[in-house]
N, C-alpha and C positions, 0 to 999 in steps of 0.2 A: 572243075573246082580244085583238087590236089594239085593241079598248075599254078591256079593261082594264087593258090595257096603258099606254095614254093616260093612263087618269085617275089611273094611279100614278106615273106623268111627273111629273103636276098636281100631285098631292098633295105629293112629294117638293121640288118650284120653291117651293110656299106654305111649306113649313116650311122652307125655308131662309132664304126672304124676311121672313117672322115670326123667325126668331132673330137679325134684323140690329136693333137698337137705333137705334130713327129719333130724328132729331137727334147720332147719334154723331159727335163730334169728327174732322176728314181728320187723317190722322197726318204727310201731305203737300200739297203745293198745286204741281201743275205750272209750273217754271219757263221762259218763252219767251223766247226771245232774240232776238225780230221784227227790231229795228231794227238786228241785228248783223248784218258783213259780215264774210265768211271766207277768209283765202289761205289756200297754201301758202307756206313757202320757197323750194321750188323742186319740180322734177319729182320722180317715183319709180319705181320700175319695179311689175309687177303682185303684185310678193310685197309693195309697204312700203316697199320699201327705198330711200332717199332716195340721190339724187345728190353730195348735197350732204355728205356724212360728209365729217369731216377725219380728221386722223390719230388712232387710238384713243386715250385713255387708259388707265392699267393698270390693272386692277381687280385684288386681290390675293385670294389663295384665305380667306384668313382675313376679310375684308370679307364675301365671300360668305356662308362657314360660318357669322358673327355674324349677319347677314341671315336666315340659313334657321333657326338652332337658336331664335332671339326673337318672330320675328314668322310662321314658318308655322303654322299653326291656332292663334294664341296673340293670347286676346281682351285686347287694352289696357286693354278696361275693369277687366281681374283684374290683368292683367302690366304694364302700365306706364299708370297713371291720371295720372300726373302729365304724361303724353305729350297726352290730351286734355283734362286741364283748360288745361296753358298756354296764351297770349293770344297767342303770339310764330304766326306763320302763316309759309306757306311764299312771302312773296314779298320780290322784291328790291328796295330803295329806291336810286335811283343818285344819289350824292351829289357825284359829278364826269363828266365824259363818261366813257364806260366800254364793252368790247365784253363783251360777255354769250355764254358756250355753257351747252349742258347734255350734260351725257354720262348715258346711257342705263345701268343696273345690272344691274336686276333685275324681273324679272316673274311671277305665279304667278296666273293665270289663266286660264279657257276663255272669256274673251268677245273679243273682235277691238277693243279699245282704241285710242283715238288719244291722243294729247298735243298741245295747243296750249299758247297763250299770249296776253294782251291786258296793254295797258300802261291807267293814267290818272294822274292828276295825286298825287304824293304825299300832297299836302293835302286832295285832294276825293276819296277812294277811293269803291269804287261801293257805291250804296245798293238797287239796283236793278239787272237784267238790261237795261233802256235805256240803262244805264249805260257800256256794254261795246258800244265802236263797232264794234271789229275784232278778232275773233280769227284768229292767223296758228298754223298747223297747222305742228308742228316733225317729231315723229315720227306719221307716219301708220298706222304699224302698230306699235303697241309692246306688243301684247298675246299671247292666244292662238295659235302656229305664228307670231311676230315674227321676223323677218329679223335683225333687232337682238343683236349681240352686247353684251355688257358691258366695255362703255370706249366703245362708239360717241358718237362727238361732232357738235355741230351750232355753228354761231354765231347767233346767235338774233337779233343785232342790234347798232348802238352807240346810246348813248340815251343824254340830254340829263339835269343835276342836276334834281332836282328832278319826276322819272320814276320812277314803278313799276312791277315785272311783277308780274303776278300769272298760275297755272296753271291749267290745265285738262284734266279727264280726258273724252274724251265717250267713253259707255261704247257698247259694240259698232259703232261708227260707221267699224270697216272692213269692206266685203264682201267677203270672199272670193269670190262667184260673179264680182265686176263687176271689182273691184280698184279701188273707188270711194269716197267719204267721205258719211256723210251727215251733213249739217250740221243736221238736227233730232233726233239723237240727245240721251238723257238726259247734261246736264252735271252733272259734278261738280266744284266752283272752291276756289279754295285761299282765296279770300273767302267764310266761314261765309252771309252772308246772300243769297247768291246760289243758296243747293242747297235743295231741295224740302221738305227735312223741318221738320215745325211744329217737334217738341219742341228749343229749344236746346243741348241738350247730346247731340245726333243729327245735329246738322248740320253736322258738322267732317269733312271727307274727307281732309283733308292732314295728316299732320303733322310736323315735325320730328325726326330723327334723328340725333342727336350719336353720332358714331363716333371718339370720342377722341384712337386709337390713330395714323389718320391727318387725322387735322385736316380731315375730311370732317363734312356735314351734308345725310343724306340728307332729297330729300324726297319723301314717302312716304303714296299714295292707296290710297284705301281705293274702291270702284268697285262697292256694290249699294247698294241701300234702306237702310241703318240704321233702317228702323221694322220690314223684312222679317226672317224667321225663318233664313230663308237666308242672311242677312248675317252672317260671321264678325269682323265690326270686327278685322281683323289687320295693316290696312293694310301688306299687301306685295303688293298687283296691279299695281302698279307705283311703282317707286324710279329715281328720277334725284339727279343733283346740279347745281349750278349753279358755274359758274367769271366770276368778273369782274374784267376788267383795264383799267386799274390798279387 
């Protein structure tokens, strides 16, 4: 019986390996960030929770409800197409010295999410993951059981014209066992050509949120595979917004 058992192992491994189409197209290609170095802001305690919050801002109940009733289980590609074809991406160009926060929304997730940030040159944005010297870790748990209420705020920096930010979601890169970051998790970047997926119109994790009514613009990550089945393209696993002043 453990013979025959074996050789319907075998049998079962051969035919799965024969309905794999050799030469098939990666639908991804692993992106590395080798020659990137990672802070924090500042310390957190073992849930996330940054030291460094300022005072909240308001999130109002009607932000929220907008938030939950558009984009929970509700694919872009049917519900708002114009949200990922735009070219407009979620990062900030500073065009006079300026201090930069993000306040914290919303999140609808079970993966332990972090949020960072990396600046480069207005003019020379990145082409490449070498590109991206330093990513500085804003919210370190902003996902699944997040610490993070809605209005929590952070100051992220002051930065020089002629400065861009741009975001980053690395996905499950908080431990809950350790209450630790790991900085080889899967990046998602609000710069299309930095995220894993071949197909172009797959590779957009962030997109822009015009919320009208308060002259907010969320922005708003999308945090699985987009070639994966499991991927609901609803991007509301995590919503921040950006404040700069002046």
């Amino acid at each position: 019986m453990k013979t025959n058992k074996y050789l319907h192992f075998v049998i079962i491994i051969l035919v799965l390996t024969a309905c794999k189409k050799e030469g098939e197209p990666a639908t991804t290609v692993p992106v590395e960030f080798k020659e990137t170095t990672y802070q924090t802001l500042g310390t957190f305690d073992a849930t996330g929770k940054p030291s460094y919050l300022l005072a909240k801002d308001q999130i109002s109940s009607d932000l929220l409800t907008y938030v939950s009733q558009n984009f929970n289980g509700q694919d872009l590609r049917t519900t708002h197409p114009d949200l990922l074809s735009s070219t407009a991406i979620g990062d900030i160009d500073i065009t006079q010295q300026s201090d930069v926060f993000i306040t914290f929304v919303y999140q609808n997730t079970y993966l332990g999410n972090a949020i960072g940030f990396y600046t480069y040159p207005t003019n020379a944005p990145p082409a490449s993951a070498k590109d991206i010297k330093t990513i500085i870790y804003a919210f370190p748990q902003a996902g699944d059981k997040t610490p993070l209420q809605a209005g929590d705020k952070v100051k992220i920096g002051r930065f020089d014209p002629g400065t861009s930010i741009g975001f980053v979601l690395l996905k499950s890169a908080w431990s809950y066992e350790t209450s630790s970051l790991n900085n080889k998790a899967v990046h998602f970047c609000s710069n299309d050509v930095l995220n894993p997926e071949v197909d172009p119109s797959l590779k957009k994790h962030v997109v822009l949120v015009n919320y009208a009514p308060e002259n907010k613009v969320l922005i708003a990550f999308e945090d699985l595979d987009r070639t994966t089945t499991i991927c609901d393209h609803d991007f509301n696993d995590l919503m921040i917004y950006a404040t700069v002043t002046p």
